[in-house]
FIROTOR-506082 format. One record per residue: x, y, z of N, C-alpha, C, O in turn; residue in one letter; residue number from 1. Coordinates in steps of 0.02 Angstrom, whole numbers, always signed. Atoms other than C-alpha are relative to their C-alpha. Example, Ala and Ser with C-alpha at 12.3 -4.5 7.8 and 13.67 -1.06 7.14 Angstrom:
REM residues 2
<<+45,-59,+0>,<+615,-225,+390>,<+45,+60,+0>,<+97,+59,+33>,A,1>
<<-42,-59,-3>,<+684,-53,+357>,<-39,+55,+37>,<-14,+110,+45>,S,2>
***
This chain:
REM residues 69
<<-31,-30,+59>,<+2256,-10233,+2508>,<-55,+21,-49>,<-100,-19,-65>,X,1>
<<+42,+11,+44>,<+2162,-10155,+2387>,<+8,-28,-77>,<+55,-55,-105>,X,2>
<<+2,+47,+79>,<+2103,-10214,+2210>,<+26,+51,-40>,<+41,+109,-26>,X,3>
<<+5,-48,+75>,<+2125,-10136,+2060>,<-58,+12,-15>,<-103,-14,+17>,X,4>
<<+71,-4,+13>,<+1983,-10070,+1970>,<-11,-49,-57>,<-58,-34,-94>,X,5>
<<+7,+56,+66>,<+1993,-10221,+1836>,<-30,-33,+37>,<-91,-35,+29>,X,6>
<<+20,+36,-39>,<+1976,-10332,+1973>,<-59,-5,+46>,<-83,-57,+68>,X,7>
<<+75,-12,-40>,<+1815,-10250,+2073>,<-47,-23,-67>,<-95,-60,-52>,X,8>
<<+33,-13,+49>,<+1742,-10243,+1886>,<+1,-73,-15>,<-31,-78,-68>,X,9>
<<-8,+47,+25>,<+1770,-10419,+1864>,<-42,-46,+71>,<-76,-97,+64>,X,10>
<<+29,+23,-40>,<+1710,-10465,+2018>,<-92,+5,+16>,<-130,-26,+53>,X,11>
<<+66,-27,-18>,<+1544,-10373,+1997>,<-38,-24,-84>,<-93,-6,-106>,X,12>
<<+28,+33,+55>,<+1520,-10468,+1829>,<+10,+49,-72>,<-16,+31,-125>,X,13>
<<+37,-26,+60>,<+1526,-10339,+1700>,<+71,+21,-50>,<+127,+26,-27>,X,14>
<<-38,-4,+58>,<+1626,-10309,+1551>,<+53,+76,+11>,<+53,+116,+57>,X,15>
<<-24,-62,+12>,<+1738,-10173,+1498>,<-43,+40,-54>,<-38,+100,-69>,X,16>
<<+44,-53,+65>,<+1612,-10124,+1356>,<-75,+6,+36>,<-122,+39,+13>,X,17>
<<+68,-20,-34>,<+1468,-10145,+1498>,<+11,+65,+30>,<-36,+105,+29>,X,18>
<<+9,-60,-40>,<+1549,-9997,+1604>,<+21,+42,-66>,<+26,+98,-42>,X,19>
<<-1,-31,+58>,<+1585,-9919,+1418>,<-74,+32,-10>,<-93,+90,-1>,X,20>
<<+68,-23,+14>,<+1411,-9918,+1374>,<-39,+31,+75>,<-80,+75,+61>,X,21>
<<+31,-37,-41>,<+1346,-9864,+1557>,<+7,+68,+21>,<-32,+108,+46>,X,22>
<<-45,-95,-8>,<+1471,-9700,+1567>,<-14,+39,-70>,<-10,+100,-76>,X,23>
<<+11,-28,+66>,<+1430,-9676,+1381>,<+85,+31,-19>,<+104,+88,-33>,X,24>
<<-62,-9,+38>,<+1609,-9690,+1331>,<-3,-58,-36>,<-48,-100,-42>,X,25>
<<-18,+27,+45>,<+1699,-9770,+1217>,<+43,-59,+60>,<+72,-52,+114>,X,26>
<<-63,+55,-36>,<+1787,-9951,+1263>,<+68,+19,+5>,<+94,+11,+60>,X,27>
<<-59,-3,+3>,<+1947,-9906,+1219>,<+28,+59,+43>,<+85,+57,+65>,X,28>
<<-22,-54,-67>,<+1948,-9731,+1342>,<-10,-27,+55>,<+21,-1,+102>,X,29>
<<+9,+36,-72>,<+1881,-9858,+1488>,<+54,-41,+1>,<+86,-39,+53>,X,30>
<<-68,+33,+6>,<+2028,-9976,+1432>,<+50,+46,+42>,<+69,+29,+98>,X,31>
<<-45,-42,-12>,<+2145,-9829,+1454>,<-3,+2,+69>,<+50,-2,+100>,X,32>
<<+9,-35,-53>,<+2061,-9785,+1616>,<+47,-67,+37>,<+103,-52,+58>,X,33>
<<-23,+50,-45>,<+2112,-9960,+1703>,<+59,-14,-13>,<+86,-52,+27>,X,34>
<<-58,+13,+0>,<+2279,-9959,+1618>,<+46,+56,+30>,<+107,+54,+40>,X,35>
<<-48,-71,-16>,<+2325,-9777,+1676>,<+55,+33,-53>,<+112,+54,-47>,X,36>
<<-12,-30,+74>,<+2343,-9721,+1493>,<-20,+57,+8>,<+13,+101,-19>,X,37>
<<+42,-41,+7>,<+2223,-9605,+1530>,<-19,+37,+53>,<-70,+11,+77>,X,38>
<<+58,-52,-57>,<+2164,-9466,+1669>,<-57,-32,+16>,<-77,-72,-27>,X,39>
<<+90,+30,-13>,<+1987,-9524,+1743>,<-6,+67,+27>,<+33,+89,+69>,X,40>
<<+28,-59,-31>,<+1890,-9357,+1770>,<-44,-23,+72>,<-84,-67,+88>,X,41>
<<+29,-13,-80>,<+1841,-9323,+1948>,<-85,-42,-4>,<-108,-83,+35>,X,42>
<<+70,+15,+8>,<+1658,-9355,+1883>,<-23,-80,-7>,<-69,-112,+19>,X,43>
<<-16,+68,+10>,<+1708,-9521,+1817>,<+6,-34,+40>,<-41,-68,+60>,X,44>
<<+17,+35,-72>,<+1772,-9592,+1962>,<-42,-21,+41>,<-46,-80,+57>,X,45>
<<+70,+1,-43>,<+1614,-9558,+2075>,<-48,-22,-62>,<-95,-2,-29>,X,46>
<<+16,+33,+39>,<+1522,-9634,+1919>,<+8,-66,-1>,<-41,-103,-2>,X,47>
<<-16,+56,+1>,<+1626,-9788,+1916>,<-30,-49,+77>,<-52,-106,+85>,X,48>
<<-1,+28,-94>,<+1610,-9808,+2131>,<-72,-32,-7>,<-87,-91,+2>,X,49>
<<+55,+16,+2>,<+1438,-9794,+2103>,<-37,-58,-45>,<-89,-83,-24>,X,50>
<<+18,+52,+35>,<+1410,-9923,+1961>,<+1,-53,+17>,<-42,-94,+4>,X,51>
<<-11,+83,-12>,<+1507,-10073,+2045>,<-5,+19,+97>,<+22,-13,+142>,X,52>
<<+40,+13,-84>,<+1428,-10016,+2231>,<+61,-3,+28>,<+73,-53,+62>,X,53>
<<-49,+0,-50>,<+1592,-9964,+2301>,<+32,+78,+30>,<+19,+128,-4>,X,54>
<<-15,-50,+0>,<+1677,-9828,+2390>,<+62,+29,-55>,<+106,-9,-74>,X,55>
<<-63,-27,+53>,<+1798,-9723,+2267>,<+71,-18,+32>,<+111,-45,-5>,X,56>
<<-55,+18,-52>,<+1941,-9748,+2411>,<+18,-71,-6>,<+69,-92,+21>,X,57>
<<-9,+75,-7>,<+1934,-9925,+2383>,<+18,-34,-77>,<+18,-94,-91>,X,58>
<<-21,-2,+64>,<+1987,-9903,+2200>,<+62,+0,-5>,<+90,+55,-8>,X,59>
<<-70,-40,+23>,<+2173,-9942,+2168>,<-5,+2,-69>,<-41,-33,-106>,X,60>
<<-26,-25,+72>,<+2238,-9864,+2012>,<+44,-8,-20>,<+88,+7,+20>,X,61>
<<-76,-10,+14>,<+2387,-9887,+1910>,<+26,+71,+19>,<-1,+126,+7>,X,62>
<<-40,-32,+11>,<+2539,-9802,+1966>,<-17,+101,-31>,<-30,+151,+1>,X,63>
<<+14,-55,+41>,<+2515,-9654,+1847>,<-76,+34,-4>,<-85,+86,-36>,X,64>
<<+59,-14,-2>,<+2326,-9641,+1882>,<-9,+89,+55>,<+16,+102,+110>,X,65>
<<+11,-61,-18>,<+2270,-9453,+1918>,<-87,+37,-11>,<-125,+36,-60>,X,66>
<<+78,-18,+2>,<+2102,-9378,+1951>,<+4,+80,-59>,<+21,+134,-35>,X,67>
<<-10,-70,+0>,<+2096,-9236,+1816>,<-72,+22,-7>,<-121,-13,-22>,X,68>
<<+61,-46,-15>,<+1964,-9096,+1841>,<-22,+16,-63>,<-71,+52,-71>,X,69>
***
């Protein structure tokens, strides 16, 4: 089954204001991202995979989660 992306991120030690500050966003748009408040740009994604050393495919998302361009 896969994880969520709270759960890889939690597993790989790091905060929500650590992958904040490494994407150079704001906490509260990375919040969004893992609640599926929010779009994650295409770019983002492959950003995130790459931060916590995973493939993007192996990312579940809320429900409502959408890659926008």
């Amino acid at each position: 089954m896969k994880k969520t992306l709270a759960e890889i991120r939690d597993e790989r030690r790091k905060s929500q204001k650590d992958m904040a500050d490494i994407l150079g966003i704001a906490v509260s748009t990375y919040c969004q991202y893992e609640t599926g408040k929010r779009n994650v740009p295409a770019e983002t994604v492959d950003n995130i995979a790459q931060i916590l050393n995973i493939d993007k495919d192996d990312i579940f998302l809320p429900i409502k989660f959408t890659v926008s361009k």
